[in-house]
C-alpha positions as CSV (number, residue, x, y, z in Angstrom):
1,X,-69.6,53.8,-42.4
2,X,-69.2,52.8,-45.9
3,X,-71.5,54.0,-48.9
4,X,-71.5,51.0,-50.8
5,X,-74.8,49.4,-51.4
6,X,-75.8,46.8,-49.3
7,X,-75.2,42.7,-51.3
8,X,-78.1,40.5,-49.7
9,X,-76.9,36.6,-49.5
10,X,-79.6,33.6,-49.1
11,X,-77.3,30.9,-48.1
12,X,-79.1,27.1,-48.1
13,X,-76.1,24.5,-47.0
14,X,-77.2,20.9,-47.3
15,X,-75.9,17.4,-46.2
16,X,-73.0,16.6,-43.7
17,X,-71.3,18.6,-41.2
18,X,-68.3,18.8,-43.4
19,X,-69.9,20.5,-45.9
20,X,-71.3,23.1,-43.4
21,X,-68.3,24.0,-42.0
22,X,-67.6,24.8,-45.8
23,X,-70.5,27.0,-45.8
24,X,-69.3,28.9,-42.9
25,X,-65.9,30.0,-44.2
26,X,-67.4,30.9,-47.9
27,X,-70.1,32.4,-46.3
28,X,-67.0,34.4,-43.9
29,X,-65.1,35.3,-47.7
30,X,-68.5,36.8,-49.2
31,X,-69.0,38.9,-45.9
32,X,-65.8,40.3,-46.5
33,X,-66.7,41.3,-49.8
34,X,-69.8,43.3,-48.2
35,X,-72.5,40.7,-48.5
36,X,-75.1,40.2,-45.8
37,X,-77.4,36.9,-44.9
38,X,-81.0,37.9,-45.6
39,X,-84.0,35.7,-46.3
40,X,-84.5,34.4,-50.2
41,X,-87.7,36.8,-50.9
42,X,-85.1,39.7,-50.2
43,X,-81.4,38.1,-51.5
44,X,-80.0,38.9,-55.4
45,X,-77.9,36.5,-55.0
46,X,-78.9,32.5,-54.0
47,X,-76.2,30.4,-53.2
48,X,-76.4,26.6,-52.6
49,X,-73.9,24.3,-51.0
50,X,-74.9,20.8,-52.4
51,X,-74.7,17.5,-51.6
52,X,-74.4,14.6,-54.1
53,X,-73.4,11.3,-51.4
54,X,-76.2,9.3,-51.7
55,X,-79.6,9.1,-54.0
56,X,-81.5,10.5,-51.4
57,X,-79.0,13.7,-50.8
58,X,-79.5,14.4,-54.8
59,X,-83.2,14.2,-54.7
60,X,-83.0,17.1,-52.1
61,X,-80.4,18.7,-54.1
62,X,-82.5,18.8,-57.2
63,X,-85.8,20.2,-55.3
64,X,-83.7,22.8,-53.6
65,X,-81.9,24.0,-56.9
66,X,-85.2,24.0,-58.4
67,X,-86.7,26.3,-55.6
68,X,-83.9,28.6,-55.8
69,X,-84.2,28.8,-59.8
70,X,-87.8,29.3,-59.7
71,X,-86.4,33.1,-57.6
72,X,-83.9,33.2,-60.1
73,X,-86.7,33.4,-62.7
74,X,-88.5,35.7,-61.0
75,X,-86.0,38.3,-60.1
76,X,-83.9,38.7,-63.3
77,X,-81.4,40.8,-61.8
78,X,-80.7,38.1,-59.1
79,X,-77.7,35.4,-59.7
80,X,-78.0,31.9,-58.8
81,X,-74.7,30.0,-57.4
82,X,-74.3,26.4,-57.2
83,X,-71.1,24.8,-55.4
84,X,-70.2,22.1,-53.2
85,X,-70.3,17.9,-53.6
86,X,-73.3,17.5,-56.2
87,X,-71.3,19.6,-58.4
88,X,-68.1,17.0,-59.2
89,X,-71.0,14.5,-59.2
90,X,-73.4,15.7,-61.5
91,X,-71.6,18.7,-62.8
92,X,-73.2,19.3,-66.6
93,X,-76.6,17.5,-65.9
94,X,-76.9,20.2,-63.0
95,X,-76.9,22.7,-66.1
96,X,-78.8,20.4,-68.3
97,X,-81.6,20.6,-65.6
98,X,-81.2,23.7,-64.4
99,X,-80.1,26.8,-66.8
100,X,-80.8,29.1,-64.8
101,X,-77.4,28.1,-63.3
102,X,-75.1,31.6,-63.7
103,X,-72.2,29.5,-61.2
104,X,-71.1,26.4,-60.8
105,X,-68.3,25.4,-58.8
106,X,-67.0,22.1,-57.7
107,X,-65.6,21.5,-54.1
108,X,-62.1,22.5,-54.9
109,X,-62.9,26.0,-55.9
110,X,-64.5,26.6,-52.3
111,X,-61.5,28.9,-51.2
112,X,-61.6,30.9,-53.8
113,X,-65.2,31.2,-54.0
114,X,-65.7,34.6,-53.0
115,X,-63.0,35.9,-56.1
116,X,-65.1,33.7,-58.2
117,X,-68.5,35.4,-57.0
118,X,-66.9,38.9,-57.6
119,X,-66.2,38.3,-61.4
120,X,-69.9,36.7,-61.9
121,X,-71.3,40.0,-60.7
122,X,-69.1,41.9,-62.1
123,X,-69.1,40.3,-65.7
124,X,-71.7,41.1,-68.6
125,X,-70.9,37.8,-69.8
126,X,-73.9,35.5,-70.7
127,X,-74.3,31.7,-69.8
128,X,-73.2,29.7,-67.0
129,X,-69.7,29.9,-65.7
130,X,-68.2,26.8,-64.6
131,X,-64.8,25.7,-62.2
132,X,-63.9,22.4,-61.3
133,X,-60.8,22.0,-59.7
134,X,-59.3,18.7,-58.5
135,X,-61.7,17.6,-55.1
136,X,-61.5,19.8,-52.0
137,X,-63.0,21.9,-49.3
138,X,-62.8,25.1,-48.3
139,X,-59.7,25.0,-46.4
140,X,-57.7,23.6,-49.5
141,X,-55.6,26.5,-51.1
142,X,-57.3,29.1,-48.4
143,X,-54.3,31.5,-48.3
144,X,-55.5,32.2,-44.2
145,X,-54.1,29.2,-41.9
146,X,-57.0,30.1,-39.6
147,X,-60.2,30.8,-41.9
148,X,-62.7,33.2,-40.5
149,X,-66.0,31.2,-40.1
150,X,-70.1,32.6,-39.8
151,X,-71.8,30.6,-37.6
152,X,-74.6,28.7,-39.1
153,X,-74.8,26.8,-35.8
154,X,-76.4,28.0,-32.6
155,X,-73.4,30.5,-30.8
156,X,-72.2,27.6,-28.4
157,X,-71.8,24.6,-30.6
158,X,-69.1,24.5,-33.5
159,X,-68.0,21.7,-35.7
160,X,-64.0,22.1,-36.2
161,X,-62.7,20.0,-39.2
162,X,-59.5,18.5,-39.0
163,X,-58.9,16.7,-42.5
164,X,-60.2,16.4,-45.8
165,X,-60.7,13.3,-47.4
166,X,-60.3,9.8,-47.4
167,X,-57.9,7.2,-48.6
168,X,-60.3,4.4,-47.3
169,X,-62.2,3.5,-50.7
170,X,-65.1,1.3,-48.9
171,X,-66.9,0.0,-52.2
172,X,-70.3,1.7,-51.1
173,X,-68.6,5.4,-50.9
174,X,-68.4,7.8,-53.5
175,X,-66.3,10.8,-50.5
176,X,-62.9,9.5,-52.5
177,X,-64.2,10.6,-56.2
178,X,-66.0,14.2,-54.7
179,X,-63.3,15.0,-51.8
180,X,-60.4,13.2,-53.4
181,X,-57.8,11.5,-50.8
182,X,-57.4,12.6,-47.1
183,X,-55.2,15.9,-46.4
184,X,-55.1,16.5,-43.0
185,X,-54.7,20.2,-41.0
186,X,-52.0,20.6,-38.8
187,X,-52.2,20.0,-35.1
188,X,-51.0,23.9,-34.7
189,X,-53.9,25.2,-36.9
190,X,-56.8,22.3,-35.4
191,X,-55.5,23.4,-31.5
192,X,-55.7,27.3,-32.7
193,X,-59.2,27.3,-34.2
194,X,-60.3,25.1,-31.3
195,X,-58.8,28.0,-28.7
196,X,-60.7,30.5,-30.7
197,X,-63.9,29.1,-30.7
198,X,-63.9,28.6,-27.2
199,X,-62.5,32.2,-26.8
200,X,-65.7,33.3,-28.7
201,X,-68.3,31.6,-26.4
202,X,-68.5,27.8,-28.0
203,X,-69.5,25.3,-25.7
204,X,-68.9,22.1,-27.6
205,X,-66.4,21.8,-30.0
206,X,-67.4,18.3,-32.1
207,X,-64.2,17.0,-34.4
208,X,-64.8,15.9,-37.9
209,X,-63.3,14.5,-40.9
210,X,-64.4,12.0,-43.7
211,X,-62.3,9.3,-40.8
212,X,-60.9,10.7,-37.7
213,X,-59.2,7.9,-36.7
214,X,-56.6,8.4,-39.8
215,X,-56.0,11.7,-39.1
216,X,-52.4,12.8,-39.5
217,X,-51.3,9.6,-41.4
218,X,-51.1,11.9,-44.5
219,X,-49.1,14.3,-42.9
220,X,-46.7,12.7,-39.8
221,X,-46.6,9.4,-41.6
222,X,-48.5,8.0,-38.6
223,X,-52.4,8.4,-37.1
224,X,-52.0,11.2,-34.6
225,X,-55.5,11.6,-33.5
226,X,-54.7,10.9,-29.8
227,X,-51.9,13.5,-30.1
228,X,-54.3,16.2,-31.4
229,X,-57.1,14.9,-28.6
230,X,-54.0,15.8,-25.8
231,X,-53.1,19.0,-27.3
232,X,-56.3,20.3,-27.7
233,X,-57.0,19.0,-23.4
234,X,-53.7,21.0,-22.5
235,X,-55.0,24.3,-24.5
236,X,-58.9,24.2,-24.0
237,X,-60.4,25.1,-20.3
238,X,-61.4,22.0,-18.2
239,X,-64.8,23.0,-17.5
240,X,-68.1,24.2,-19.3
241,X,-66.6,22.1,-22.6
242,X,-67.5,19.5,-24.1
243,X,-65.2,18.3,-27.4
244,X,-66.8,15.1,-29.4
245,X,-65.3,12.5,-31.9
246,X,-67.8,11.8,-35.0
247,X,-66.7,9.1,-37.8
248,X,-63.6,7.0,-36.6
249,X,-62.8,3.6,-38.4
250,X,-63.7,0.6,-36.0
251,X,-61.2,-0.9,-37.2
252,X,-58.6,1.8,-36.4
253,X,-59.6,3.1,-32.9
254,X,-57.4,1.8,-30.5
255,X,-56.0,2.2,-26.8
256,X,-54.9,5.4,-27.5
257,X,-58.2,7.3,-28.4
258,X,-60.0,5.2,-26.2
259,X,-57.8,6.3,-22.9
260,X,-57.9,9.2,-24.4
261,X,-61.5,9.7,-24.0
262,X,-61.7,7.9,-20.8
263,X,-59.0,10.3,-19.2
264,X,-58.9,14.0,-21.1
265,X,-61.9,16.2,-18.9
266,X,-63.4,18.2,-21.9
267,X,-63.5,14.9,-24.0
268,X,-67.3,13.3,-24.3
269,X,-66.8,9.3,-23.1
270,X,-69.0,9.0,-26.9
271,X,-68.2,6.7,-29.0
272,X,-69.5,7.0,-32.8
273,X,-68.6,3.5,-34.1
274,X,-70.0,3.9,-38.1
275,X,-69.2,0.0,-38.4
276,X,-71.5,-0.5,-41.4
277,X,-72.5,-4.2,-40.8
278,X,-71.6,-7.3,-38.9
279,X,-71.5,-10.2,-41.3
280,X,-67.9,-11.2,-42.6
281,X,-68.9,-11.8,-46.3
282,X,-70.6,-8.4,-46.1
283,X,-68.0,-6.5,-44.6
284,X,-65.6,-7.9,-47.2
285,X,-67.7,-6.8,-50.0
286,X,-67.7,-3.7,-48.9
287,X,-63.9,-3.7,-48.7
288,X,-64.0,-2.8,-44.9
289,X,-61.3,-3.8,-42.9
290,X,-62.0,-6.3,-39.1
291,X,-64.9,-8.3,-38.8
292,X,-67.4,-8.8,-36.3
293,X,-65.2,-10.6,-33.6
294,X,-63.1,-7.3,-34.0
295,X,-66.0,-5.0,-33.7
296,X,-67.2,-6.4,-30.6
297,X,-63.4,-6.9,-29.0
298,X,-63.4,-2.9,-29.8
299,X,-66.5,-2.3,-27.8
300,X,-65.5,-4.4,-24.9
301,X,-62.2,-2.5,-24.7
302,X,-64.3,0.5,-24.9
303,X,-66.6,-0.5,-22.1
304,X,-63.7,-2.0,-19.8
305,X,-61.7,1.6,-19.8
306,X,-64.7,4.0,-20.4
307,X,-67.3,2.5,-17.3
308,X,-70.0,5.7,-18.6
309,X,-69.2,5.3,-22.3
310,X,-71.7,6.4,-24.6
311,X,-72.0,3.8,-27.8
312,X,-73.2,5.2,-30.7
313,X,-73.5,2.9,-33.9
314,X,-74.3,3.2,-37.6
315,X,-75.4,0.2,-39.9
316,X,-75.8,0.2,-43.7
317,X,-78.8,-2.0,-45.1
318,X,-79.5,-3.7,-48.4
319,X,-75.7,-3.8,-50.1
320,X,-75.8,-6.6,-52.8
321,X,-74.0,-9.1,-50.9
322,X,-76.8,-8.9,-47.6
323,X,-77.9,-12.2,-48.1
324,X,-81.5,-12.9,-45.6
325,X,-78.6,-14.6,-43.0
326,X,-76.4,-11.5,-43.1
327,X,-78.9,-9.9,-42.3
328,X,-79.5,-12.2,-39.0
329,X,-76.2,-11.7,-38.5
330,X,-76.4,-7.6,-38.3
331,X,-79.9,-8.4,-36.0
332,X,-78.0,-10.4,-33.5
333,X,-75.2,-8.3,-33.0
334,X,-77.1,-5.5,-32.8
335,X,-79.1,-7.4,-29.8
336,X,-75.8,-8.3,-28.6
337,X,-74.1,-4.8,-28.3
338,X,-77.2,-3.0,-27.4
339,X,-75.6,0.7,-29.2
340,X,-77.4,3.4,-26.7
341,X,-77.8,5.0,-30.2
342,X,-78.1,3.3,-34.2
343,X,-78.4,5.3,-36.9
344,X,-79.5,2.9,-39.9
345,X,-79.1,3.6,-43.8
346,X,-80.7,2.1,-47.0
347,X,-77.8,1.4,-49.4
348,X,-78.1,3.6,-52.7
349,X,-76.2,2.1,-55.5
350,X,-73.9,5.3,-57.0
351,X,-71.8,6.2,-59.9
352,X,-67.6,6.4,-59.0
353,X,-67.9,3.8,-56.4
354,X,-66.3,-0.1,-56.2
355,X,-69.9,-1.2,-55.6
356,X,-71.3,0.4,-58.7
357,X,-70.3,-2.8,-60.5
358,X,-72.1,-5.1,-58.3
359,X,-76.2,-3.8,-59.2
360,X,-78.4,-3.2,-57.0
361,X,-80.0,-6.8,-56.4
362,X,-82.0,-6.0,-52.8
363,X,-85.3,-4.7,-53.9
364,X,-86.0,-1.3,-52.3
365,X,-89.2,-2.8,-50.1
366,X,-86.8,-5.1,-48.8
367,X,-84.7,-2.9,-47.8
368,X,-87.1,-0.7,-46.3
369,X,-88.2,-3.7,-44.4
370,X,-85.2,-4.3,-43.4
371,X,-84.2,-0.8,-42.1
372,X,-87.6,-0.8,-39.7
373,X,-86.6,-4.0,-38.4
374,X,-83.4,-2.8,-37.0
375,X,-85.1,0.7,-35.9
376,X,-87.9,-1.2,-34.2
377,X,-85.3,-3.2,-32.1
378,X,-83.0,-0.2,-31.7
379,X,-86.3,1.6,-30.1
380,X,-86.9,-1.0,-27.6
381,X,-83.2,-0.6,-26.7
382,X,-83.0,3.0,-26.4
383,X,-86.0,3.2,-24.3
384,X,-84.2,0.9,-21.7
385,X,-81.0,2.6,-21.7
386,X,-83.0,6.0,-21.2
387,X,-85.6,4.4,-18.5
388,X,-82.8,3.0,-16.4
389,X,-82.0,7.6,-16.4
390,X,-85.1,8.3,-14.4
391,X,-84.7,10.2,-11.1
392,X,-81.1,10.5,-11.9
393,X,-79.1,13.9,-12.1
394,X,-77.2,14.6,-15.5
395,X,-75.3,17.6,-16.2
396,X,-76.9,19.3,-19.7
397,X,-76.4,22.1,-22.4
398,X,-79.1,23.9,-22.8
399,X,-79.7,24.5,-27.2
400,X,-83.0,26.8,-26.8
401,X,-85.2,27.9,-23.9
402,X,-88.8,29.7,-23.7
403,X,-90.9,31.1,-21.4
404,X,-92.3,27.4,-19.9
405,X,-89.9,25.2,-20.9
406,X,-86.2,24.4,-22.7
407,X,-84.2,21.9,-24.9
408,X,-80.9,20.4,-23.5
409,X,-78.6,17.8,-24.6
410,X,-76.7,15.3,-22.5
411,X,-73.1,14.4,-23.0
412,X,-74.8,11.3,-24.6
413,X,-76.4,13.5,-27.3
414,X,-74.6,14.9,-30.3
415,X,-76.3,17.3,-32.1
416,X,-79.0,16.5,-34.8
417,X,-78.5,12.6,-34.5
418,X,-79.3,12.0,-31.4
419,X,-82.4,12.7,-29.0
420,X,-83.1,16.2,-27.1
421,X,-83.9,16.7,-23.3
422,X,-86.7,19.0,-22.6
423,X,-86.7,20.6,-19.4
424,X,-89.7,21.6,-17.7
425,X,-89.3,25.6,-16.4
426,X,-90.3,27.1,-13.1
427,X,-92.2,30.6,-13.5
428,X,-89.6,33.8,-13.9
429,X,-86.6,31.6,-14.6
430,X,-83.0,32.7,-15.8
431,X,-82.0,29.8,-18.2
432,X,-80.3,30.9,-21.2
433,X,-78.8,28.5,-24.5
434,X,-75.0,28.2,-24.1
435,X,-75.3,26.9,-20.7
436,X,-74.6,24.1,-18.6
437,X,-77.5,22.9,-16.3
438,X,-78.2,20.3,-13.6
439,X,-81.3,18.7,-14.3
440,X,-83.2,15.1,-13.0
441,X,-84.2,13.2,-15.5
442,X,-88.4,12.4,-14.6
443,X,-89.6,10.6,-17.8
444,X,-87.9,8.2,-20.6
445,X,-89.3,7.8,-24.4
446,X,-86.8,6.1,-26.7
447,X,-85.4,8.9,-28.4
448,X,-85.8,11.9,-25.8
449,X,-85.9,12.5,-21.9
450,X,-87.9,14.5,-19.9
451,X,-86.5,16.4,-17.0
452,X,-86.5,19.2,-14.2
453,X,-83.9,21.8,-12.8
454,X,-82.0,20.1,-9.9
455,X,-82.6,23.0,-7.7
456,X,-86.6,23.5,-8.7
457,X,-88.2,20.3,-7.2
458,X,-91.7,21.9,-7.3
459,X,-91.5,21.5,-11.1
């Protein structure tokens, strides 16, 4: 048992599940050093994984770092660390705003974060020290081809990252500038990770990347996502797992992925379709490759090889070429697809993007306006798709259970984005999170389900 006196960490990762992932590897490196998790009243050192996408994601950045300096101030002898996307954004106003700063470190320094943490406490040196690297992650330079990872996720869900990146440059997206162009992970080190967490008791395994379907391109010379889909089937058991796609290009999904989900056991018939919008001038502006015809032939492929396919879509409102009619447009293609999930999004005019040039001509009411339009038809929509459930048995993970009652997910729920299940309990019961469950569906709300064991029908 070692002598050393114990390092107390209070970790706060915001934005996407890329940048979590992130967290979980630097968070592995600092453990290895002898640091432990603990809450903030009880950390000396605060350390803040940042976001910087979108307006909205710096706001939260900003009141977070502000929290966090406020403990700095008050504990003197405590160090406050600052990495991750915000940094390469907004790198010297951080410390204009903030000088309680003692780190800040852009995404590239991520794999060497833990050295970089060493020399701060170690140093008597005064002011803030600052490293910013060309854009990365924190599997960029790691010297470990499988990184250790700390969960920050419950024990049977993990998110595996299989590039870095993105060579896209839609004019709305500042990933390029804060992530720099797509480097993707082998298929040997994806399929290996995957196997491990698995191994260690994950239940679902959910792929990400800044654009899945262009994964490989940078390395094989071709896309080789349906490849890396097979390989990971042949190595991963064929029950009790679920594995998930998030964030392909509309325009590049094709036969391949889709068979791919229709055919592999483990793979979730889910579609994420992040398709932006569905007006041509629109789509154009914001330099995104197919149009609308394309979108929906994509979709009725989908749906002719995947007969239980889960559609998942995300639209972006208010960019400076929405005209009232392409807006129309997005309404009735929205009615027409009828997504069994729609994420929606208020454009946020940003710095290092195409779009920057263009202003910001959609005042923000409108756009607010215009975002509860589509989540007031998307509601109506849900709620039929979930009705039509009722008295029907689905096959569930369970995320958290109590005494009376638990939360599940279907295969139609990713995590965080979409609804929850809750699941009425019989007295003395032995559910526990991690597992799979039968369950019948008894009532439908637009977002979330209600159900019962299959094998309690007293409930």
């Amino acid at each position: 048992m070692s002598d050393a006196p114990e390092k107390r960490l209070h970790l706060v990762s915001l934005g996407c599940a890329k940048a979590l992932v992130d967290s979980e590897v630097v968070t592995a490196q600092l453990q290895r050093r002898g640091w432990t998790l603990t809450n903030e009243a009880e950390a000396e050192l605060y350390l803040i994984n940042t976001c910087g996408f979108i307006e909205a994601a710096l706001d939260e950045t900003y009141g977070e770092i502000d929290r966090l300096a406020e403990l700095r101030r008050d504990n003197p002898d405590s160090r406050l660390v600052v990495v991750g996307c915000a940094v390469d954004a907004e790198g010297d106003e951080l410390l204009e705003r903030f000088p309680e700063i003692d780190l800040l470190a852009g995404t590239g320094s991520l794999a060497r974060l833990g050295t970089l943490i060493d020399n701060l406490v170690e140093s008597p040196a005064k002011g803030a020290q600052r490293y910013h690297d060309a854009p990365g992650g924190a599997y960029d330079g790691n010297p470990d081809l499988l990184p250790e990872r700390v969960a920050l996720t419950p024990a049977h869900l993990a998110y595996l990252k299989i590039s870095e990146g993105c060579d896209l440059g839609c004019a709305f997206c500042r990933i390029p500038a804060l992530r720099g162009p797509q480097r993707s992970r082998p298929v040997e080190a994806v399929v290996d990770e995957a196997v491990s967490l698995a191994a260690g008791g994950v239940r679902e395994i959910i792929l990400v990347a800044q654009e899945t379907t262009a994964y490989g391109r940078d390395l094989y010379g071709e896309p080789r996502l349906a490849a890396l889909l097979e390989e990971l089937a042949l190595n991963l058991p064929t029950e009790d797992l679920w594995l998930r796609v998030l964030y392909p290009n509309p325009a590049r999904v094709d036969d391949a992925f889709l068979e791919a989900l229709a055919v592999q056991p483990q793979l979730a018939p889910y579609l994420d379709l992040p398709f932006q919008h569905a007006d041509s001038e629109v789509l154009a502006a914001m330099r995104r490759a197919g149009g609308p015809d394309d979108l929906l032939r994509t979709i009725e492929r989908a749906r002719e090889l995947i007969p239980d396919l889960v559609l998942r879509g995300t639209a972006l409102v208010g960019f400076p070429a929405e005209s009232p009619a392409a807006f129309e447009n997005l309404v009735d293609f929205i009615e027409a697809v009828r997504f069994d999930h729609l994420g929606v999004f208020t454009y946020s005019a940003m710095p290092d993007t195409p779009a920057w040039e263009l202003g910001d001509p959609v005042d923000d009411d409108e756009k607010e306006v215009r975002a509860e339009a589509l989540h007031g038809l998307q509601e109506a929509i849900s709620l039929q798709h979930n009705s039509a459930l009722v008295g029907k048995t689905r096959r569930v993970l369970v995320d958290a259970v109590a005494e009376k009652d638990a939360l599940a997910r279907g295969v139609r729920h990713c995590p965080e984005v979409d609804g929850l299940i809750g699941v009425s309990l019989p007295p003395n019961h032995d559910w526990r999170p991690g597992e799979f469950r039968d369950v019948v569906i008894t009532n439908a709300q637009p977002y979330d389900l209600s159900a019962r064991p299959a094998d309690d029908p007293g409930v």
